[in-house]
N, C-alpha and C positions, 0 to 999 in steps of 0.2 A: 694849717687850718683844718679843724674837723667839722663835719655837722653831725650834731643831736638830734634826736626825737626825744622826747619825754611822756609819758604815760600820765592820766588822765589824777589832776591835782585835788579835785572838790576838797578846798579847803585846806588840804594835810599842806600847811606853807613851809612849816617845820624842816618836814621829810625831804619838801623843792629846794629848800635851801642848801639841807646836807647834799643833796645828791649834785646840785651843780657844783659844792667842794671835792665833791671825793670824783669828780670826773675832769677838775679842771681846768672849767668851763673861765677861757678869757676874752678879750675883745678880737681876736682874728677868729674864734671858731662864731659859727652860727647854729642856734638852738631854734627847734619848732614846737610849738605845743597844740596836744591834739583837741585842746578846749575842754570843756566844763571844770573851771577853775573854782567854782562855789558849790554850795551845799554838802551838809554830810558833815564834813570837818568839823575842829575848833576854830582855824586860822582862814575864815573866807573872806573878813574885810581885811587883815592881813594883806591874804592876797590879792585884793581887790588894788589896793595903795600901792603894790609893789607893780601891778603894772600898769599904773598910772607913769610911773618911769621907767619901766623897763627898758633897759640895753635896745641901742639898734639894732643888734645883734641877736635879738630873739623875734620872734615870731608865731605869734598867736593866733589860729582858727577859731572859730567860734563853734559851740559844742551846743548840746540841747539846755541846757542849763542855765547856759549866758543866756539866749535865746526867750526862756519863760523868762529869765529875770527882767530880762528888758518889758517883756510882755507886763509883765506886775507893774512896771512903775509906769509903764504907757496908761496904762486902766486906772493909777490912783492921779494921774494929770489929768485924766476924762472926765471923771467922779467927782474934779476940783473945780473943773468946769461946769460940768451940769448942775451939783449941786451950789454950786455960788460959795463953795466956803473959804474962796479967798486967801490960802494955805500961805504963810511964812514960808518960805522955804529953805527959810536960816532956822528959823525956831524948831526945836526938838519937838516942843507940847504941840506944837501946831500940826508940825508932821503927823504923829501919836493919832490926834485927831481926824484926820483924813484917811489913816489907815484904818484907823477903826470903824470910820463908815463904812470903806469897801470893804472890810467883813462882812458889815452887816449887811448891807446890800446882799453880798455874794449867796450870806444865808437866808436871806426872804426869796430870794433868785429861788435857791435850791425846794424851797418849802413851797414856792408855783409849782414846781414842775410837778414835785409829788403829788399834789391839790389837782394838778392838770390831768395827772393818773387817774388818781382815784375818779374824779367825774367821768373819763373815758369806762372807766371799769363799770360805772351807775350806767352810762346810757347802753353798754352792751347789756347789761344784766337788766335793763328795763325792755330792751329790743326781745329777748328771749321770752318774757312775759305778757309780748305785744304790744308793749308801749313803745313809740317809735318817738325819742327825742333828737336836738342835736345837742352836742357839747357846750355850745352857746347857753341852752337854755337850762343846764344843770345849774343853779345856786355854786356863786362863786365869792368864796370868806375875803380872796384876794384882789377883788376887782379893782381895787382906786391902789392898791400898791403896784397889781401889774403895770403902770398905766406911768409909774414913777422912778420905774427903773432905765437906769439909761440902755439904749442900744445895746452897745456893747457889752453890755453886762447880757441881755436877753441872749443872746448867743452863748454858745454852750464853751462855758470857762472850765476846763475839767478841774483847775485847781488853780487856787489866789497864794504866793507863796509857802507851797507844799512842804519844805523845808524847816521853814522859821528864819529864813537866815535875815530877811528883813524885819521882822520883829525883834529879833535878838538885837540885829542891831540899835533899832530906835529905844527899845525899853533900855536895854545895860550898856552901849553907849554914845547915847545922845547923839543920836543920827538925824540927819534932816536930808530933808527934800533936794536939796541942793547936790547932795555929795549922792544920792541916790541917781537923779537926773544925770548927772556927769559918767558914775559907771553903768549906768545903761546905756547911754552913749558913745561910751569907749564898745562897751563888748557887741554891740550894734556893729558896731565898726568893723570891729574884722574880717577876715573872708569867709568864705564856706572851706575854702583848700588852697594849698600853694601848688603850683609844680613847677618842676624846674629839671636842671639834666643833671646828672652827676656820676662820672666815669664813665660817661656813653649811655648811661641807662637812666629814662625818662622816672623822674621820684614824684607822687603825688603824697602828699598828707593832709589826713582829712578828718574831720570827727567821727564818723562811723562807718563808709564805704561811700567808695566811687562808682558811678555804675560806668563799665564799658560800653555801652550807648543807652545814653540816656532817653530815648525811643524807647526803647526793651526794657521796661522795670516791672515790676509786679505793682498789680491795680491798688494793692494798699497804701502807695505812696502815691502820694498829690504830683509829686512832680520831683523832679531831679534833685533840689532844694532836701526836701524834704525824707529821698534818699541817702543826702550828706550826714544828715542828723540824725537817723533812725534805724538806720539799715543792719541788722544785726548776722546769720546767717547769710542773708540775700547779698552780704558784702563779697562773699566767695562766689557764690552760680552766677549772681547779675553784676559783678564788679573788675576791676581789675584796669591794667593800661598795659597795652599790650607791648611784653619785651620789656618790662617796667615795673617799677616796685610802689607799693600803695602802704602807706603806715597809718594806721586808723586805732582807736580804741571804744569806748561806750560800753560793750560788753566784758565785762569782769572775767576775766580769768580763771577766776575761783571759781566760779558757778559753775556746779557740776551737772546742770540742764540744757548748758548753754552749746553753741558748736564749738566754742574754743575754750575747751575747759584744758586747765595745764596741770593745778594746781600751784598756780599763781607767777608762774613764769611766762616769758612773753610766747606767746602765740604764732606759730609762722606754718604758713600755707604756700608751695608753690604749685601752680596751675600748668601742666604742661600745655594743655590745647592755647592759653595766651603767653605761655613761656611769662610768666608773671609771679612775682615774689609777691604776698600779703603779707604783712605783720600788726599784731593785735598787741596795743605797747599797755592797755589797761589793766595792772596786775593787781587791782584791788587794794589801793592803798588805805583807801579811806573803812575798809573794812576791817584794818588788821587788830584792831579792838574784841572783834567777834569770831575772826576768821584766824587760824594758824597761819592760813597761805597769804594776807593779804601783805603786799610790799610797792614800794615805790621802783619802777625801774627807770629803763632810758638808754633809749639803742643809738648806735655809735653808725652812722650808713657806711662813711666810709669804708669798715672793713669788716661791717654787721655786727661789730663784738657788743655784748648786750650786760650791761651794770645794774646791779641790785641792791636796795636798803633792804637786809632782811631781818 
């Protein structure tokens, strides 16, 4: 029996396929993946389908990716509520329809804010000339739309699927609501990390870093959660398990701004002060269109030996 890690999918399902052939992969070994299985690709409802069944024998983290996605289709079930439109959730057109209101929404949302600017910028530049207003009493174009947006929309959505990959799906093929709701559900579902022991030495794998005490992170992360998902550098100073190995991805390989730049091979850091292996399995698959270096990998823990699509 082996265990796998695998390096970060968006989409390339293709590439997942080849590489669980050319390593062998059968039902006594167990496979981990480090998440964000969508965007980016050609193949994300692909894979979306494929781990609707996946093998017991694998085992899926959820990544930042899964995460917004779920987030998108939570906001167009809210949108279907507030605004009463009563959505099929078998019908393609009905879907179509719902999604295109939370566009529109999203973008009257984004046209407040600006509107919200600009009058802040009127009553500073009236204060300077002595006029002392408040924001309140600036002339507002959007008064009876602010008033129509739901909640959660007024809250700062930095993006309504950034990707396309929910569009792709419902325009070219005929996706509904239903099979949307289900894989937001599924990738809802999985963990933040696993750990476990293996050859005496404790293994975490995670989507982006673990921290070594979750107490100790840096202020720009909300919380431990949100370390899992994000942590890019801060995965090496603020991460690690001590005496143990941590396999994470998020940050591409290839990127040559990044701390774990290789040129697109896997990534490995060990820490003496935690006596601690990291490995960074993200070798830029989904870039290898743009990028020379980008390639599909997937490391082997057992005896660390590290396979490439290249």
């Amino acid at each position: 029996m082996a265990t796998y890690v695998m390096g970060e999918i968006h989409g390339c399902f293709r590439e997942f396929k080849k590489m669980m052939e050319k390593i062998g992969f059968n039902p006594s070994d167990r496979m981990l993946l480090v998440g964000d299985y969508i965007d980016r690709g050609e193949f994300s409802i692909e894979m979306l389908k494929w781990l609707e069944k996946c093998p017991k024998n694998v085992y899926p983290v959820k990544g930042n990716h899964d995460v917004d996605f779920a987030e998108y289709v939570r906001i167009m079930r809210r949108v279907d509520v507030t605004e009463e439109m009563n959505t099929d959730e078998n019908s393609n057109e009905s879907t179509l329809l719902l999604y295109d209101r939370v566009v529109e929404l999203i973008d009257l949302r984004e046209r407040i804010l600006k509107a919200q600017e600009i009058k802040e910028q009127k009553v500073a530049k009236a204060a300077k000339e002595g006029i002392f207003l408040t924001v309140d009493e600036v002339e507002d174009e959007f008064e009876y739309d602010r008033d129509n947006i739901p909640d959660d929309l007024q809250e700062n959505v930095e993006a309504f699927d950034k990707f396309g990959t929910i569009s792709d799906y419902l325009t070219n093929r005929g996706g509904t609501l239903r099979e949307l709701n289900k894989w937001a559900f599924m990738l809802s579902s999985y963990p933040f990390f696993y750990r476990f022991t293996l050859k005496d030495r404790e293994v975490v794998v995670v989507h982006a870093g673990f921290p070594a005490n979750p107490n100790d992170i840096p202020l720009k992360f909300k919380d431990a959660q949100d370390f899992y998902l994000h942590a890019r550098a801060e995965s090496i100073r603020f991460g690690g398990v001590r005496g143990g190995i941590v396999v994470a991805g998020h940050t591409p390989t290839i990127a040559r701004q990044m701390y774990c730049f290789t040129g697109g091979r896997v990534y490995k850091h060990v820490s003496d002060e935690k006596n601690c292996t990291f490995y960074n399995v993200d070798c830029g698959c989904c870039y290898r269109e743009v990028s020379p270096f980008g390639k599909m990998c997937c490391l082997r823990l057992d005896d660390e030996e590290i396979f490439y699509l290249d």
